[in-house]
C-alpha positions as CSV (number, residue, x, y, z in Angstrom):
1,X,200.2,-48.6,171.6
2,X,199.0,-47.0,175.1
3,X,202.5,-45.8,176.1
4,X,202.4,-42.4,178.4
5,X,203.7,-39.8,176.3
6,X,207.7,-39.5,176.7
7,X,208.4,-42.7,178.2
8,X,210.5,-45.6,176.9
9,X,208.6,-49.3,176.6
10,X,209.9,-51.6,179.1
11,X,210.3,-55.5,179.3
12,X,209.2,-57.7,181.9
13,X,209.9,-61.6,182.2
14,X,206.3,-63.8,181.7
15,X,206.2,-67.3,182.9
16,X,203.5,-69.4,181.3
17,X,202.9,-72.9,182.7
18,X,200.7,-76.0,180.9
19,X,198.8,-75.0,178.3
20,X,200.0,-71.6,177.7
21,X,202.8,-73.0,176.3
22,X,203.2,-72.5,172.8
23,X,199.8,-70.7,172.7
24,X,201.1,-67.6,171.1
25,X,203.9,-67.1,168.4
26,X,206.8,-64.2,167.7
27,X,204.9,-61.2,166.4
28,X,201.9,-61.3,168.2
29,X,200.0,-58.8,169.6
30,X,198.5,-60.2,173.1
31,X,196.5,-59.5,176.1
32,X,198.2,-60.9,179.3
33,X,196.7,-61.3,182.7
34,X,198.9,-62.7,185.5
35,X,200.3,-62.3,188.9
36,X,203.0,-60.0,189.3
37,X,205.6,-61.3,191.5
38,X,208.3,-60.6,193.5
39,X,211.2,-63.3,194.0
40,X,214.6,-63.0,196.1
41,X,217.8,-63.8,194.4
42,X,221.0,-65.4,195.7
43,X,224.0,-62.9,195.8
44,X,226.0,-66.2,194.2
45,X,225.6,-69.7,194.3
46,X,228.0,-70.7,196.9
47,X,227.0,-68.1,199.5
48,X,223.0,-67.8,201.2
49,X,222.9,-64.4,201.7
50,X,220.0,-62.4,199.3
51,X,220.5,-59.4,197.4
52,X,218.5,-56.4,198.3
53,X,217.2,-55.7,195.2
54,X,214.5,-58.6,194.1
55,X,213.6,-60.1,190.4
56,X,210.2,-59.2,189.3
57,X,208.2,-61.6,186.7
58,X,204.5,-61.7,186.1
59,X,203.2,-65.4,186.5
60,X,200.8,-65.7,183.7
61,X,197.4,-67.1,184.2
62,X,195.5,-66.2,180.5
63,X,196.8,-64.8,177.3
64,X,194.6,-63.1,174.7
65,X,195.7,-62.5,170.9
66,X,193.9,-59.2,170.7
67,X,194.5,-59.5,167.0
68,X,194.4,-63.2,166.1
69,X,197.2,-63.7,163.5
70,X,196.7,-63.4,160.3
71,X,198.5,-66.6,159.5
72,X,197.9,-69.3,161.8
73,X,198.1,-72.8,160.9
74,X,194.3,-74.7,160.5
75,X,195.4,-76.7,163.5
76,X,196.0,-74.5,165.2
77,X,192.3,-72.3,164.6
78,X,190.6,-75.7,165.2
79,X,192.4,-75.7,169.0
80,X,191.3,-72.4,169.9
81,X,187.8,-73.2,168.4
82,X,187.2,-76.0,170.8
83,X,188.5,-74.3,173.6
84,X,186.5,-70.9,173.2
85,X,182.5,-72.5,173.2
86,X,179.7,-72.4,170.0
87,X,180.0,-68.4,170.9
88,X,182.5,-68.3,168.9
89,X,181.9,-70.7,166.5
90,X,178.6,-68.9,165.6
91,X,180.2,-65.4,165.5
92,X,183.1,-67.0,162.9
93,X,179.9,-68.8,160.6
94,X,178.2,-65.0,160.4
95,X,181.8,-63.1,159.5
96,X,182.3,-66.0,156.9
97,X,179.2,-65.8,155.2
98,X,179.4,-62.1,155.2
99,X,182.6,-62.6,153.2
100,X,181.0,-64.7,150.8
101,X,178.6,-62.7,150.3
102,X,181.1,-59.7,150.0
103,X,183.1,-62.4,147.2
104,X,180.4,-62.8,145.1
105,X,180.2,-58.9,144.6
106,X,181.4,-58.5,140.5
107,X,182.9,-55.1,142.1
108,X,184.8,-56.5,144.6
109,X,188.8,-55.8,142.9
110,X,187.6,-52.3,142.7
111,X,186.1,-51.8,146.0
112,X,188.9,-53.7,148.0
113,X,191.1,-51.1,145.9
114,X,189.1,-48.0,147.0
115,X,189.2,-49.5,150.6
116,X,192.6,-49.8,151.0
117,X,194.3,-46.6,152.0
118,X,191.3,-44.6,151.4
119,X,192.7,-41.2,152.2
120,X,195.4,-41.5,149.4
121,X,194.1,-40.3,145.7
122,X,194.1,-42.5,142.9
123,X,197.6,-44.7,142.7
124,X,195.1,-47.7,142.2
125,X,197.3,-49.8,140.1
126,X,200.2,-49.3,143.0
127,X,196.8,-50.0,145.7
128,X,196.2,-53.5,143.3
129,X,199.6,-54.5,143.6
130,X,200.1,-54.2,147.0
131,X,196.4,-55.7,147.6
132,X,198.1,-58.5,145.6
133,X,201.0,-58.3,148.2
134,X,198.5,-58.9,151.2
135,X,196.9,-61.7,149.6
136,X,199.9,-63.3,148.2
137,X,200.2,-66.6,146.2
138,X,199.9,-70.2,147.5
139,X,202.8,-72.1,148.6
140,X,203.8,-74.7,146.3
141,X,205.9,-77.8,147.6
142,X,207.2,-80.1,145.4
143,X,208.7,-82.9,147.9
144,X,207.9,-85.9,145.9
145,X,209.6,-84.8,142.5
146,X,212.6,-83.3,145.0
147,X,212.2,-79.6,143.3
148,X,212.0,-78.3,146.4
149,X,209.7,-75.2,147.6
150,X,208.7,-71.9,146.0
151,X,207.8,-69.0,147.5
152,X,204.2,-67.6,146.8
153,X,205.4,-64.5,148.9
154,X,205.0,-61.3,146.7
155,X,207.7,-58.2,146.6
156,X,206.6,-54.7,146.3
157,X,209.0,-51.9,145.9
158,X,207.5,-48.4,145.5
159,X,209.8,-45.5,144.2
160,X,209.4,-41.8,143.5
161,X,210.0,-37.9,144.4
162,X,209.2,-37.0,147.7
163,X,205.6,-36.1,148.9
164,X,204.0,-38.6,147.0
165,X,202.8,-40.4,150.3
166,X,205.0,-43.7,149.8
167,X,205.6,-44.0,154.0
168,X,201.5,-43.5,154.2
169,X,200.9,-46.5,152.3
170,X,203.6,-48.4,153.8
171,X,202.0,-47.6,157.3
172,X,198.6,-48.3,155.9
173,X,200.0,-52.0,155.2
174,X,201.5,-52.1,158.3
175,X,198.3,-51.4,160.2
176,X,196.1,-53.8,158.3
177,X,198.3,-56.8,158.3
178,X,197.8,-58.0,162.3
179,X,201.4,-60.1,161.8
180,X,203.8,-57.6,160.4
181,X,207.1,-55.2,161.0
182,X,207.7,-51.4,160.3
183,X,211.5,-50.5,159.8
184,X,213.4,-47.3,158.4
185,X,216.1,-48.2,156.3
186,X,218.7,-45.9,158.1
187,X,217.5,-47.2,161.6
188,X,218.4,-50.7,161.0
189,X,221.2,-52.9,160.6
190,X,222.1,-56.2,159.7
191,X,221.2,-58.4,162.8
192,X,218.4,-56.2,163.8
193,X,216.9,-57.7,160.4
194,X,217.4,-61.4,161.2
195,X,219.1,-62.3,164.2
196,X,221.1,-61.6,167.0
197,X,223.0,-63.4,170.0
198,X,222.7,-62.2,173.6
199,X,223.9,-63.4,176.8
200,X,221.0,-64.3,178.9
201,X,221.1,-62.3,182.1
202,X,220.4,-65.9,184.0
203,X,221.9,-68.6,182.7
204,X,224.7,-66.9,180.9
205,X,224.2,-68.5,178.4
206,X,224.0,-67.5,174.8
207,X,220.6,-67.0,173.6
208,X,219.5,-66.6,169.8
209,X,217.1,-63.2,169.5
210,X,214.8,-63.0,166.6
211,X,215.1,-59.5,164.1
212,X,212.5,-58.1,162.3
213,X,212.3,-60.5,159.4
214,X,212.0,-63.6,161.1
215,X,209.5,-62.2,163.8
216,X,207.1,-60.7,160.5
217,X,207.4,-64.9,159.2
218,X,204.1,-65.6,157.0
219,X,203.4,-61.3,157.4
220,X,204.3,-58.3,155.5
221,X,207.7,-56.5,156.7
222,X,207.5,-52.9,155.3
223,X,211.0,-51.2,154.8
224,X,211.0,-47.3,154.3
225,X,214.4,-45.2,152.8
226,X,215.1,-48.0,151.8
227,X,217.9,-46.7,150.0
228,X,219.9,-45.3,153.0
229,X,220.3,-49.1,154.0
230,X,223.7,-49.6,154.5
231,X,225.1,-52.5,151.6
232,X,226.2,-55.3,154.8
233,X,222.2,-54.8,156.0
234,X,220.9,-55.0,151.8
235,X,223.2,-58.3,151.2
236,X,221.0,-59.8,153.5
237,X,217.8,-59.5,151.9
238,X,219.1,-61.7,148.9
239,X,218.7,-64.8,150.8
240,X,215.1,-63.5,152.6
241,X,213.7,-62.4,149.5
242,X,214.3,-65.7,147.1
243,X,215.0,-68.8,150.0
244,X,212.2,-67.4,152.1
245,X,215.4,-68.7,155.5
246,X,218.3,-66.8,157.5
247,X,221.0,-68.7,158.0
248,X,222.9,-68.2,161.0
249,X,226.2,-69.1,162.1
250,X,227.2,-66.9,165.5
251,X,228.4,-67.9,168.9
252,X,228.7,-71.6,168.3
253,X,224.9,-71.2,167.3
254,X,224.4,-72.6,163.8
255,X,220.5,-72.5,162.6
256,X,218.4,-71.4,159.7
257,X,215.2,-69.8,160.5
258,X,211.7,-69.6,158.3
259,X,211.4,-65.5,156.8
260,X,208.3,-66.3,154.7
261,X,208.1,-62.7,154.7
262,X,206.6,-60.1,151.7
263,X,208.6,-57.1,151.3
264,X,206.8,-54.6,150.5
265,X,209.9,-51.2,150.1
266,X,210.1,-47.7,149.5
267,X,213.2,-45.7,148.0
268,X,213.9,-42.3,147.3
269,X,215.8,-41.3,144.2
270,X,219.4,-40.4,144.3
271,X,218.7,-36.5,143.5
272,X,216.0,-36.2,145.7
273,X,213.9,-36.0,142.3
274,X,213.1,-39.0,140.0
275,X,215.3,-38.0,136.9
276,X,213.9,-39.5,133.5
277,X,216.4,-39.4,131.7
278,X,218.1,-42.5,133.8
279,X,217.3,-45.9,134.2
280,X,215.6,-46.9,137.3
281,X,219.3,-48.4,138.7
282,X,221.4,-45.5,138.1
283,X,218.1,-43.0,140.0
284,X,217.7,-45.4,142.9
285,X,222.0,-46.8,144.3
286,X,220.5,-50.4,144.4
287,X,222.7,-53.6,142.8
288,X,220.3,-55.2,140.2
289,X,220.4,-58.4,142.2
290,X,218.7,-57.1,144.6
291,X,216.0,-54.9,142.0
292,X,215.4,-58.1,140.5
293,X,213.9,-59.9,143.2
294,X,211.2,-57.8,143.2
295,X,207.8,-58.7,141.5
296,X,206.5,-55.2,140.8
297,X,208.1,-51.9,140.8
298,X,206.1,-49.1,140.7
299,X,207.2,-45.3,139.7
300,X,205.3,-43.0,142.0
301,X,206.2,-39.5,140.0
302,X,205.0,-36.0,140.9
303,X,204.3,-35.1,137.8
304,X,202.2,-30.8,137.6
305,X,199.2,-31.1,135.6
306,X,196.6,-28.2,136.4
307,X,193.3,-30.9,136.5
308,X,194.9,-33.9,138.7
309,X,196.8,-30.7,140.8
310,X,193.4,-29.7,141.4
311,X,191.3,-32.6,142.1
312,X,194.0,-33.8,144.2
313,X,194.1,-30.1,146.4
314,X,190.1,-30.9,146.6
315,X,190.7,-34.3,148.3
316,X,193.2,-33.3,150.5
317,X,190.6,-30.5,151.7
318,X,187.9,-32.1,151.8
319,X,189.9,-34.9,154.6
320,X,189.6,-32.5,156.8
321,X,185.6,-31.4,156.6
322,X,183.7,-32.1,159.3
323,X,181.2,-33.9,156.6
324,X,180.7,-37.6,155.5
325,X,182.7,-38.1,152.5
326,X,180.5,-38.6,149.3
327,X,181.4,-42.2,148.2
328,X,180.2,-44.5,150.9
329,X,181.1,-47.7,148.8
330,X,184.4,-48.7,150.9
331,X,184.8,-51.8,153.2
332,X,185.6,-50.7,156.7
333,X,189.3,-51.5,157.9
334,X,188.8,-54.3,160.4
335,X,186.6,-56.3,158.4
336,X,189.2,-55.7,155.2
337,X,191.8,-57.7,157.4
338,X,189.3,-60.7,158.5
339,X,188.9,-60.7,154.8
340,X,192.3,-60.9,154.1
341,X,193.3,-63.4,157.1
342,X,190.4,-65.4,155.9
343,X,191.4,-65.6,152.5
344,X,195.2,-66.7,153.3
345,X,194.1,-69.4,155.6
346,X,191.4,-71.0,153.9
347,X,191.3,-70.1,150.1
348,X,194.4,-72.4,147.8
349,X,193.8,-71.7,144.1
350,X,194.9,-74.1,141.7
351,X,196.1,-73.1,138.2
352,X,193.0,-74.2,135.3
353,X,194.0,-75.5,131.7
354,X,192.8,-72.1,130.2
355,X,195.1,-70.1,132.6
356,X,198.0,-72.5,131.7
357,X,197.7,-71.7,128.3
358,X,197.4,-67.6,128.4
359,X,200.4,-68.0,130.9
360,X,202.6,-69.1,128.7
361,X,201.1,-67.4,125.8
362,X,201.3,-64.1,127.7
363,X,204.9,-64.8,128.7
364,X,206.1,-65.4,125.0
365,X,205.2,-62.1,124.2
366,X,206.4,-60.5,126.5
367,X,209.6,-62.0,125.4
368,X,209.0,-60.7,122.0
369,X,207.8,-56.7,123.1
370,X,211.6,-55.8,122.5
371,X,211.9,-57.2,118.8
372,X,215.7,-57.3,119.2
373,X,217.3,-60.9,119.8
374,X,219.9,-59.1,122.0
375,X,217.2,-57.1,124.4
376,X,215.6,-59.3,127.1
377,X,212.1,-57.8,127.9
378,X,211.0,-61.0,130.4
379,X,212.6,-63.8,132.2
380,X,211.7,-66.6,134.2
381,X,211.8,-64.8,137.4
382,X,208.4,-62.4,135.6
383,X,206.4,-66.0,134.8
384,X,206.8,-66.9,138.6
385,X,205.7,-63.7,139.1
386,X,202.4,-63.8,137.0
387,X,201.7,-67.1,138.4
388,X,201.8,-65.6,141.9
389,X,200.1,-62.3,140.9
390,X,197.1,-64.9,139.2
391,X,196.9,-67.0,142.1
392,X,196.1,-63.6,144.9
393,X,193.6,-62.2,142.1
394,X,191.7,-65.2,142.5
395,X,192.0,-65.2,146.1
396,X,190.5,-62.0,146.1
397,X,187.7,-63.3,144.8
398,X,187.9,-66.4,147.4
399,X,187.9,-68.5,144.0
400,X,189.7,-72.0,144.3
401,X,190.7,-72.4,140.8
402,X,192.8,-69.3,138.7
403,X,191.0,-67.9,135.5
404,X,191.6,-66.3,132.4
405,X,190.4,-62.7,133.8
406,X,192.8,-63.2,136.6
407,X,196.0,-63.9,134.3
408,X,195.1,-61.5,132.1
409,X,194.7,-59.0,135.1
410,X,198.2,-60.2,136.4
411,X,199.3,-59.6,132.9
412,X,198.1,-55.8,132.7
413,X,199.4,-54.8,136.1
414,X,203.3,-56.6,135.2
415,X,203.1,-54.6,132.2
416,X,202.1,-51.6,133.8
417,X,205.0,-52.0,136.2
418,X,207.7,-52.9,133.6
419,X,206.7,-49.9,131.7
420,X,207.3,-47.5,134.5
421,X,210.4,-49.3,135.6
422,X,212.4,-50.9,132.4
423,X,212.5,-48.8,129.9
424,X,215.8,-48.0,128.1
425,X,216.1,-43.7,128.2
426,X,218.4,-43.8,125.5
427,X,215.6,-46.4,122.9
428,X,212.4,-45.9,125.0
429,X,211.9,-49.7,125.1
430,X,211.0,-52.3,127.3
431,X,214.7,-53.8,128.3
432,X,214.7,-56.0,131.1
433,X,218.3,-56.4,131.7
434,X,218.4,-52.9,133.4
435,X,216.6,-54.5,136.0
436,X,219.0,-57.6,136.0
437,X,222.3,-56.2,135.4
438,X,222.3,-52.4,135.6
439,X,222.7,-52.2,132.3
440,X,220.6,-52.0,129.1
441,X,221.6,-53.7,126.2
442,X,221.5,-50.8,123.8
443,X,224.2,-49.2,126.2
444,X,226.4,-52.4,126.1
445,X,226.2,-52.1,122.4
446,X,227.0,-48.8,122.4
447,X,230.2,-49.2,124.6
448,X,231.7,-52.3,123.0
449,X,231.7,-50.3,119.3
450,X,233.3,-47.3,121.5
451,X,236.0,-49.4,122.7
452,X,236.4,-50.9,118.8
453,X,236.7,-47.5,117.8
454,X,239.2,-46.1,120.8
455,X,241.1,-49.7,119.7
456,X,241.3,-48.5,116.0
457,X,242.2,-44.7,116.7
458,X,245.6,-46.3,119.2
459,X,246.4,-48.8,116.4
460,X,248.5,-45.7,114.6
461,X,249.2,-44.0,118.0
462,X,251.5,-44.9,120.7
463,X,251.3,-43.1,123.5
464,X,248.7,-40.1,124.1
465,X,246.8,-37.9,126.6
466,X,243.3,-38.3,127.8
467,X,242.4,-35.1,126.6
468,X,243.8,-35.9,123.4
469,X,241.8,-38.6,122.9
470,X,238.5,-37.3,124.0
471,X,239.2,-34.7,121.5
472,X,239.4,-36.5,118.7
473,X,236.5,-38.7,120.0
474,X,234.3,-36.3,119.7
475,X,235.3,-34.4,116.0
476,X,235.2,-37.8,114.4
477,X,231.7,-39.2,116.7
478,X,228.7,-38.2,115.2
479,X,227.0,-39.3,118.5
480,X,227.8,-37.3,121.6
481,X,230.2,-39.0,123.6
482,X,230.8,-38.9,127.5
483,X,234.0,-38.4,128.9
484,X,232.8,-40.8,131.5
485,X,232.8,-43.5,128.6
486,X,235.6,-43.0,127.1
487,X,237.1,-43.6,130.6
488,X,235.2,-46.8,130.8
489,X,236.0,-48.0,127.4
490,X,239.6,-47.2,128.1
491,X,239.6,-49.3,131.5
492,X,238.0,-52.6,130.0
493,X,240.9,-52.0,126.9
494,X,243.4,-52.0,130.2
495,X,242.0,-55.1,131.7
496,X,242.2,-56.5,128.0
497,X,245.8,-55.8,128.0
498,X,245.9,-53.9,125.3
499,X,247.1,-50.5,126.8
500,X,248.6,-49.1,130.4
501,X,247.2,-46.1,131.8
502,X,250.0,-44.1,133.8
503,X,249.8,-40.8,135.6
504,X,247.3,-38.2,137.0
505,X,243.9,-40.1,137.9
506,X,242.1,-37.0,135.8
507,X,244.2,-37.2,132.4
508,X,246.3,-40.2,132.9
509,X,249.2,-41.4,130.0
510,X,248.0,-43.7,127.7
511,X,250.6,-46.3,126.3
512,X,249.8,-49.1,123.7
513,X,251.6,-52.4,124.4
């Protein structure tokens, strides 16, 4: 952070004895005071003449987290308790009560939502679910039943036209969350992500290097563009971002290391602008595998409208008055991150009877909000996802046990983001298996009765032309029909082995077999 201006960062070797080992973790932020020392090499082992040029190391006598992580263990807290006096103790017992006191505030979703990013207008319901994000759910193990563990980490992607500060709320994140990696989606590749294997300049010996998922473990890793990701560096995420590991498998070196990592992305559409008129996977070029790993996807749209336009133009003026903003009600920065770390560490909510209940009843109709047997409006993956979303409201609240208020909050704000994100252009309904599989089911039903109907019109013809075809498709359709489709409907009739398509790649032959 204190850099000259125009210089590169450099790396220097540190050499902790004792106690210092182990005392920090990957991803912190540290003060370091040492010795800095200079120590002759060896041209080669066999020969006792030095080299001119000597290797420098610091030898490290004390090492400071300047920002203690936001996740450390309770063990861990408890070690650096006894080691750093009743100063410290008593400092901790006043920050802790203030945060009780700031918990038992009945304003407190709203005002953690007006403190976070404070310079961006409105979004709120994007600000509450990434103040979900930070929070995240607990971690469930299930060891003695032998299902295994489920992640409480929650997934955020954010997409929209340009200029509707996206990157500031990613940096935002990235600056309140003390453990936690900023990327650009065209500035990193596949092992800079998880890992890499270098040759250590010493030994020779190859040495396992940790990327930015592994070193933001139990943080927040914020990815921007991500849609100029290349797809070897996006294939990877499918394992982070459900298994919570990366598995490696380089150099001889076969490991799997802990990601337990919230994603919290930003894309660009495909255009530039954020067309309507297309489903959230055909505006942003994601596979559905991927966009359905995601808990909440937000629309961030620029859409003109003379009385936001306006109030917005005042906001942005009045950032750079020399005055004291109006609204004093926020909670300053650092104390919005003890909050935070304090709430992750200590507070592990457990799911009431009454929550259980509206859960599942909430679930169920959110099955039902398409009213077609064939569209799929929720699935299991959403239920995980309101259980996590209900366990961070209460820890907002530093509550140990989930309510109704917070399911039925988790509720509104999954609603919120389906409705921006899964709705069918063509029907206007909720239809989550855009999100799943690219493609809604309306437009599956449309192009299997296009194929029946392409099938009928070859039954009394041979051989035609493309042209031909679409031709006639579109006298006899009352519907508007694509030339696109009919090339589709054509290709799965080919792979049915029902005709050959010969020729030019623009008009090819058709021949029924």
């Amino acid at each position: 952070d204190s850099i000259p201006e125009g210089e590169t960062p450099h790396t220097i070797n540190l050499c902790g004895y004792g106690d210092l080992v182990d005392s920090m973790k990957p991803g912190d932020r540290v003060e370091v005071t040492g010795i800095y020392r200079a120590q002759p090499m060896q041209v080669s082992r066999f020969q006792r003449n030095l080299r001119s040029i000597y290797k420098t190391y610091v030898d490290v006598v004390h090492i400071d987290c300047i920002e203690g992580s936001f996740m450390r263990s309770h063990e861990e807290t408890e070690n650096q308790n006894q080691q750093s006096g009743t100063q410290t103790e008593a400092v901790e017992q006043e920050r802790i009560e203030l945060f009780k006191k700031l918990a038992q505030d009945e304003n407190i979703y709203d005002r953690l939502t007006r403190s976070l990013a404070p310079s961006i207008w409105q979004l709120d319901d994007v600000k509450r679910g990434i103040l979900c994000l930070l929070f995240g759910g607990s971690q469930k193990k299930f060891s003695q039943s032998g299902e295994g563990r489920f992640r409480g980490e929650i997934n955020v992607l954010l997409v929209g036209d340009p200029g509707t500060s996206k990157s500031q709320l990613l940096q935002y994140v990235h600056k309140i969350a003390p453990r936690g990696i900023y990327t650009s989606g065209k500035g990193s590749s596949a092992v800079g992500l998880t890992a890499y294997v270098t040759k250590d300049p010493d030994t020779r010996q190859a040495v396992l290097e940790s990327g930015a998922l592994v070193l933001s473990d139990k943080g927040v890793c914020c990815i921007d563009e991500f849609d100029k990701m290349s797809d070897q560096t996006r294939s990877i995420l499918h394992e982070v971002m459900e298994q919570q590991t990366v598995s490696i498998a380089k150099a001889g070196i076969i490991c799997t290391l802990n990601a337990r990592t919230s994603i919290l992305a930003s894309a660009n559409p495909r255009e530039s602008r954020y067309n309507p008129r297309m489903s959230v996977v055909d505006n942003i070029d994601l596979t559905p595998t991927l966009l359905s790993r995601f808990d909440l996807i937000y629309l961030v749209l620029d859409k003109p409208n003379p009385e936001t336009d306006k109030k917005l133009a005042q906001h942005l003026v009045s950032l750079y008055w020399s005055e004291v903003p109006s609204v004093q009600d926020f909670i300053d920065q650092e104390t919005l991150r003890d909050y935070i770390a304090y709430a992750r560490k200590h507070i592990h909510p457990v799911i009431s009877d009454e929550a259980k209940e509206l859960l599942v009843d909430g679930y169920v109709k959110m099955r039902r909000m398409g009213g077609n047997k064939k569209t799929i409006t929720a699935t299991p993956r959403q239920l995980e996802s309101l259980i996590r979303l209900s366990e961070a409201l209460a820890r907002m609240r530093l509550q140990e046990t989930v309510k109704e208020e917070h399911v039925k909050e988790a509720i509104r704000l999954m609603k919120v983001a389906l409705q921006q994100a899964a709705i069918d252009p063509r029907t206007g309904t909720i239809d989550m298996d855009l999100i799943q599989t690219g493609r809604s089911a309306s437009s599956r039903q449309r192009m299997s009765s296009l194929v029946d109907a392409i099938r009928n019109m070859l039954q009394t013809k041979r051989n035609t032309m493309l042209d031909k075809l679409y031709l006639e498709m579109t006298k006899q359709s009352s519907v508007e029909v694509g030339r696109d489709e009919v090339k589709e409907a054509l290709q799965a009739l080919q792979q049915e082995g029902f005709i050959t398509l010969t020729g030019d790649i623009r008009n090819p032959a058709i021949k029924r077999i």
